[in-house]
N, C-alpha and C positions, 0 to 999 in steps of 0.2 A: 504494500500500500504506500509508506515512505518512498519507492522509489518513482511508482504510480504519478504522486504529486508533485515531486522534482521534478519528473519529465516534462507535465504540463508547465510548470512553473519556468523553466528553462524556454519550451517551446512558446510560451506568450513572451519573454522577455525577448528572445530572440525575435522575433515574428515581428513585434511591433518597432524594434532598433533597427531592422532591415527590410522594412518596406519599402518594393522596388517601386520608383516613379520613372516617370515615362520624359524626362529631365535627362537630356544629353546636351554638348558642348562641342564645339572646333574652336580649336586656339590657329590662330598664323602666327606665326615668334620669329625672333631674330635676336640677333645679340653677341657676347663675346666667347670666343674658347682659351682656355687658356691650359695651357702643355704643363701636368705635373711629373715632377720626378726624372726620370731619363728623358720621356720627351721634352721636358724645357733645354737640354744639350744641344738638341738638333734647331729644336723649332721658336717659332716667338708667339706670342699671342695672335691669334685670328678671330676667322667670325662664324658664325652661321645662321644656319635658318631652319625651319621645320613647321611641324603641324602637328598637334595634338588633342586628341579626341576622349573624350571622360561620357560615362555614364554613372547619374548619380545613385546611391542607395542614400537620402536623408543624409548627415553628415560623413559617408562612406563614398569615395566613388574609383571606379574600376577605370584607368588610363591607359592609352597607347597612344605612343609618339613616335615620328620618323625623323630624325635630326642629320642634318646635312653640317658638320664642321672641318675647315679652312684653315690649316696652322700653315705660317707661313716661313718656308725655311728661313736659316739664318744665314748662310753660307751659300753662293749660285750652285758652287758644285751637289749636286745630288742625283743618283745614279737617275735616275728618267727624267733630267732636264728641266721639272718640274718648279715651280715658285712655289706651290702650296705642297702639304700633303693632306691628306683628306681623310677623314674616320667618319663612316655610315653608319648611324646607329638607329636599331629598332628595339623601341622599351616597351613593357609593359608591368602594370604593377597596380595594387592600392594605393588610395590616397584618401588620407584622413582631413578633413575641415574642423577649425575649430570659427564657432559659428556668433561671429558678433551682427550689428546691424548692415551697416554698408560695405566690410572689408572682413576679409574671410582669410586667414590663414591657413597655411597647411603643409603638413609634411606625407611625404610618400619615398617608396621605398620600390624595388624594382627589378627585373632580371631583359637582360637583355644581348643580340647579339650584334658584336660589331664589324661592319666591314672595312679592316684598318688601311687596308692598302691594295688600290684595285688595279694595281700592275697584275699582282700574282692571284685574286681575286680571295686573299688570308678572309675568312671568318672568323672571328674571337668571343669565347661570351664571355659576360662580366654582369655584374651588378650596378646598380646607380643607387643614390637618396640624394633628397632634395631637401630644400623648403622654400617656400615661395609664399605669397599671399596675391586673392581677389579683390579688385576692387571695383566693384557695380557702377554700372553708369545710368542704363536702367534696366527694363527686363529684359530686352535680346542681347546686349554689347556688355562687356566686363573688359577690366585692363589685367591679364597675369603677369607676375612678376617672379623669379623661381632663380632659384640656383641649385644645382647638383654637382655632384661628384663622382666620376666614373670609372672604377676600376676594371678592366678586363685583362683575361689571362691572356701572356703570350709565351712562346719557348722559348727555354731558354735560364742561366741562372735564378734572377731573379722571379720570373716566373708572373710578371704583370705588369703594362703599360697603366697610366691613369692620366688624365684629364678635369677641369671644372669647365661646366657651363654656364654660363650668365644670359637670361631668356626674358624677353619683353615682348608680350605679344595683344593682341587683341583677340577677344574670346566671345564667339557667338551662339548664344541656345537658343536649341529648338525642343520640340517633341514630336515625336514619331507617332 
């Protein structure tokens, strides 16, 4: 009977913290990359760009993003002739809001796979975490603002390359 009553008790807590709404997002972003660890040796700060899609549960919501980043050698010499070199990244992950009136913070956390270097077409996976916050403009348009951090494995000693991102984008809801 005790366990009977947890069950329910569990399944109404749950049930009513994650009710799905019909509340999705497109972000367009741009902004800074910046080469941690080894890659700051080779590379200098760049830029990028992306697009990132959130479906909400209440202050819960499930993201995926495709990021385009641009580090820009430091040296001309570099073995494909190249100014930039470029890391593809596709993330996905929760993202948690903490829920004031007009600006919404929030942190999220992520897995994701990188394409670091598309001479040899390397795939890498790694992780990402953020935090960033929203800020309402009215109900379709929000301004995001985000930073992450991305470590992904590569071969080799040390055994990972990492990166930060710096993301400013405009963010529009809809419902399906």
């Amino acid at each position: 009977m005790k366990k009977n009553i947890f069950f329910l008790f569990v399944l109404f807590v749950f049930s009513n913290a994650f009710t799905q709404s019909k509340e999705f997002s497109l972000t367009l972003n741009t902004g800074t990359s910046i080469p941690g660890s080894d890659l700051s040796y080779f590379y200098n700060v760049g830029f990028n760009f992306g697009l990132d899609f959130q479906n909400y549960y209440k202050l819960w919501s499930i993201y995926a993003e495709c990021n385009g980043n641009f580090f820009k050698v430091k040296n001309e010499f570099s073995y494909n002739d190249s100014k930039y070199k470029e890391i593809l990244e596709f993330t996905a992950g929760p993202r948690y809001y903490i829920d004031f009136k007009n600006v919404h913070p929030f942190l999220d956390l992520g897995v994701g796979i990188y394409f670091a270097d598309f001479s040899d077409m390397s795939v890498r996976a790694g992780l990402n975490a953020g935090i960033g916050t929203v800020i309402n403009l009215d109900k379709k348009f929000d301004i995001m603002l985000k930073a992450k951090y991305h470590p992904y494995y590569v071969s080799g000693q040390k055994g990972y390359d990492d990166y930060f991102g710096i993301y400013a984008g405009v963010k529009y809801n809809f419902d399906l």
